[in-house]
C-alpha positions in Angstrom: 99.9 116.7 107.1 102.2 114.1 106.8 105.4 114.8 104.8 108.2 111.9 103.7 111.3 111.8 102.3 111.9 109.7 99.3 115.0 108.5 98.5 115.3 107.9 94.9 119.2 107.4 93.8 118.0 106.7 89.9 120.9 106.3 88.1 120.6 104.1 84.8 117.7 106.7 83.2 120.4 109.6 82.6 123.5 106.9 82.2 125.8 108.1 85.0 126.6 106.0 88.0 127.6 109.6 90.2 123.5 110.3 90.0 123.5 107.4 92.5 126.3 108.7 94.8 124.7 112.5 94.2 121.4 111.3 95.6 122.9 109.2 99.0 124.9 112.9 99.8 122.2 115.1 99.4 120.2 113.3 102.0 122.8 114.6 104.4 122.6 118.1 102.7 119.3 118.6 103.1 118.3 120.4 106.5 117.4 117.3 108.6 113.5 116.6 110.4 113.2 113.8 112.3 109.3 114.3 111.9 110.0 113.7 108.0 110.8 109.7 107.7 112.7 108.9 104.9 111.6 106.0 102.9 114.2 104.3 100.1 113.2 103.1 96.7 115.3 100.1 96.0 117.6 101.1 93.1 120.3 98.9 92.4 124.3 99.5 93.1 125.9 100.7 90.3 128.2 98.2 88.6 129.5 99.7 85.5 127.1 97.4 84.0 126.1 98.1 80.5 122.0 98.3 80.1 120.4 97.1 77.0 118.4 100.0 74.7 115.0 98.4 74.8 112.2 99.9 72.9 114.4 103.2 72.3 115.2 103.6 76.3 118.6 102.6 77.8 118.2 100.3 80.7 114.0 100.0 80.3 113.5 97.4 82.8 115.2 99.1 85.3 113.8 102.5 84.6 110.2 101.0 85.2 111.2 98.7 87.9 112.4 102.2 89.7 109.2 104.0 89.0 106.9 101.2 89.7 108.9 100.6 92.9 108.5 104.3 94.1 104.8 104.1 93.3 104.6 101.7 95.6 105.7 103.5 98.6 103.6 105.8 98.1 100.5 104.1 98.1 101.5 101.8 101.0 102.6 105.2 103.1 100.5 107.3 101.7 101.8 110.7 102.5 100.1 114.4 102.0 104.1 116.0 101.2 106.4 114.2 99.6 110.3 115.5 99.2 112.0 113.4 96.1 115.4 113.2 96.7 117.1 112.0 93.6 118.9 111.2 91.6 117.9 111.9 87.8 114.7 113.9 86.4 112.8 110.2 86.3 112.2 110.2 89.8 109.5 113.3 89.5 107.6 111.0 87.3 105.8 108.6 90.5 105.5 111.2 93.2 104.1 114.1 91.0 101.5 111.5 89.2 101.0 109.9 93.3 100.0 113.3 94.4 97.8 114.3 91.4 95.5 111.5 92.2 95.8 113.1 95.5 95.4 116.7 94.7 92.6 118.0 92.3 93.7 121.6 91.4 97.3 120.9 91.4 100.5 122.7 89.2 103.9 122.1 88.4 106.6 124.6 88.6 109.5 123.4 86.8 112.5 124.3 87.2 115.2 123.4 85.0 117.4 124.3 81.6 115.7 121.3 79.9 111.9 120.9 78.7 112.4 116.9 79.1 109.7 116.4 76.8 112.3 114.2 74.5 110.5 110.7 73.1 112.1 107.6 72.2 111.9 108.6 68.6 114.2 111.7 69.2 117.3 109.6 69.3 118.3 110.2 72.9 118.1 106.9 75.0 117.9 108.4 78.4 114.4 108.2 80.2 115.1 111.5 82.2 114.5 113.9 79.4 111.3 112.0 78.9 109.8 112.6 82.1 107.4 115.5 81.9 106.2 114.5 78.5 105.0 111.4 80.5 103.6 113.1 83.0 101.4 114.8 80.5 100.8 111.6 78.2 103.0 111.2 75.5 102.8 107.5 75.0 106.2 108.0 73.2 107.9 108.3 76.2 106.8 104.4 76.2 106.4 104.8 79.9 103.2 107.4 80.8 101.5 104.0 80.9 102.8 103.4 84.1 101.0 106.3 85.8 97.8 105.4 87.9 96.3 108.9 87.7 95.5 111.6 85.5 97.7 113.3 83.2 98.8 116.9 83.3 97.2 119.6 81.3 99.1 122.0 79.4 97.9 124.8 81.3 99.6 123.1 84.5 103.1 123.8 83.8 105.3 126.7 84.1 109.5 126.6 83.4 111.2 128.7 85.4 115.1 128.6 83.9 114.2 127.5 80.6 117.2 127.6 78.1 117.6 127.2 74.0 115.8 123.6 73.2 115.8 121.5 70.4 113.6 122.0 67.4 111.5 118.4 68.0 111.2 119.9 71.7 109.7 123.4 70.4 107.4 121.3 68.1 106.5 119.4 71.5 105.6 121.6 73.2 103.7 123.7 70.4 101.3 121.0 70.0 100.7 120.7 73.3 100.0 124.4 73.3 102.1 124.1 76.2 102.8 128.0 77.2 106.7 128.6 77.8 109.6 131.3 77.6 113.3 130.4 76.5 115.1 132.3 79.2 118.3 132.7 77.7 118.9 136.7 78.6 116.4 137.2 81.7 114.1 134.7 83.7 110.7 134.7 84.5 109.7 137.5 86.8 108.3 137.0 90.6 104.9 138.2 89.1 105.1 136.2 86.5 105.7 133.0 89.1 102.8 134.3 91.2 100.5 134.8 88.3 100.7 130.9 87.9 100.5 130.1 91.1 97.3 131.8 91.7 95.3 129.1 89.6 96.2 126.4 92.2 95.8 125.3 95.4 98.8 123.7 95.5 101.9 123.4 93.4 104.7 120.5 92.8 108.5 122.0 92.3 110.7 120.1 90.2 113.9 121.4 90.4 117.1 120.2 88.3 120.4 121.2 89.8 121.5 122.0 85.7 119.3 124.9 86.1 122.1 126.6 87.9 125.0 128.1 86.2 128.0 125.5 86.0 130.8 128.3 86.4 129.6 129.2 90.1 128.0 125.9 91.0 129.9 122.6 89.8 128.2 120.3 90.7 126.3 119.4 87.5 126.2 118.1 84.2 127.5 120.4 81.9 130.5 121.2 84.7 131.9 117.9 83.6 133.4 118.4 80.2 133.3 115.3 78.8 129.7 115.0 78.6 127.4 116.2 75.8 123.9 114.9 76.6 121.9 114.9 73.6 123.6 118.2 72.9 121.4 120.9 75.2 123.0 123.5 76.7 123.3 124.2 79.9 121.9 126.6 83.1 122.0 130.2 83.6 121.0 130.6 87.1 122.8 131.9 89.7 122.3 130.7 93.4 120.7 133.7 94.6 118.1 133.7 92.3 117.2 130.3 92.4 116.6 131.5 95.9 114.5 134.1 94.8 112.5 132.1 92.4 112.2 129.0 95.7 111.2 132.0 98.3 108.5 133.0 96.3 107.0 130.0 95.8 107.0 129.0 99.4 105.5 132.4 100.1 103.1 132.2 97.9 101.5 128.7 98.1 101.2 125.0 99.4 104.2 123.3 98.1 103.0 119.6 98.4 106.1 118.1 96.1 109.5 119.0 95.9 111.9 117.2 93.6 115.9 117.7 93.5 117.3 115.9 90.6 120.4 115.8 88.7 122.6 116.7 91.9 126.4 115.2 90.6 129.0 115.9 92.7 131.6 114.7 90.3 134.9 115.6 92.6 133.2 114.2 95.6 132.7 110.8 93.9 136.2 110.5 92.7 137.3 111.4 96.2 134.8 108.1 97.5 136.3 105.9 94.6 140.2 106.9 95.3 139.4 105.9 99.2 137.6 103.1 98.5 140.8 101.7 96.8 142.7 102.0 100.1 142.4 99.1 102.1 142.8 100.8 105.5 138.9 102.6 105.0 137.9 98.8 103.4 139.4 96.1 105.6 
């Protein structure tokens, strides 16, 4: 089985320039393999460039150049595993539609506050909450056209961490008859996880650091202040039982995607930018 690493810094889908810098550091958190090569999607260097809103998505062009770019990897490479290290929520779009042409009775575990099933005619500009609406073929996400394979059923997902979501989200997901909890005073139960994972022979994990609670672990969204998002609220979860939730699965079944997203290490990039401004670590 060969397993990769891809590098996927996506930055301009959730409209902060630190999901860049979070991505390039946790390729040095992650425990290292050299057997696992690590392939980079070519996403460009943040700026503090301004993106256009084009067809209800900030920075369109970029967002699709980013997918269509992972995509390609993939199909050149051609892996059996593939570890997503981004970055935003987008990146789970190419490597989780990759490996369902790849995979026949495949299922997503989720993992995150957010459903991300947003559209472009929710008001929220940022292609990351759209993702797994695109993976299961919203075509008002404007970008499930890009995928080359199949799209997800509704009896394919499970969201481990889910928090309070917006009403146009609860109407999503209710159409899709999309089976989910709001897991705002306990989370879903290990039987509960392995019930799921029983109808599979393998599963996909997404998992969005903002699942985790922002008071123990600060390296997330809602942990900086001065953001709102589209006005969600934020994680729960401690560490421990995210480790739980990540034993179980790995216990239990053939993981053949893992996604990290939404890893911001906010003091960690002020630290790079403060240095960077010191010409003895520049000259």
């Amino acid at each position: 089985m060969k397993t990769i690493r891809l590098l996927y810094p996506d930055f301009v889908s959730g409209g902060l320039e630190t999901y860049f810098f979070g991505a390039n550091l946790l390729q040095h958190i992650l425990p290292q393999n050299e057997k696992q090569q690590l392939y980079k999607v070519d996403i460009e260097v943040p700026s503090n460039k301004k993106y256009e809103v084009i067809d209800g998505i900030y920075g369109k062009d970029e967002v699709v150049a980013g997918i269509k770019k992972a995509m390609k990897i993939l199909e050149e490479i051609s892996p059996d595993r593939v570890i997503t290290i981004g970055g935003n929520c987008i990146v789970s779009q190419a490597p989780f539609d990759y490996l369902h042409g790849k995979y026949e009775n495949i299922g997503i575990i989720w993992i995150d506050t957010h459903p991300d099933v947003s559209t472009v005619n929710d008001g929220y500009p940022n292609a990351h909450a759209f993702v797994l609406g695109s993976l299961l073929g919203e075509e008002e996400t404007k970008i499930t056209k890009l995928m080359k394979n199949k799209k997800f059923k509704s009896n394919e997902i499970l969201y481990v961490g889910l928090q309070e979501i917006h009403d146009y989200q609860e109407k999503f997901l209710k159409e899709k008859n999309i089976n989910y909890k709001i897991q705002t005073d306990e989370f879903l139960t290990n039987e509960e996880i392995k019930d799921f994972i029983k109808k599979f022979d393998h599963i996909l994990v997404h998992l969005d650091i903002d699942v985790l609670d922002e008071n123990l672990f600060h390296s997330t969204y809602f942990a900086n202040k001065e953001l709102v998002g589209d006005g969600s609220g934020s994680g729960k979860m401690t560490m421990e039982k995210l480790s739980e939730i990540l034993a179980v699965i790995d216990k239990n079944t053939d993981v053949v995607g893992f996604t990290i997203a939404e890893y911001l290490p906010f003091d960690e990039h002020k630290l790079n930018k403060m240095f960077s401004n010191i010409s003895v670590f520049t000259k």
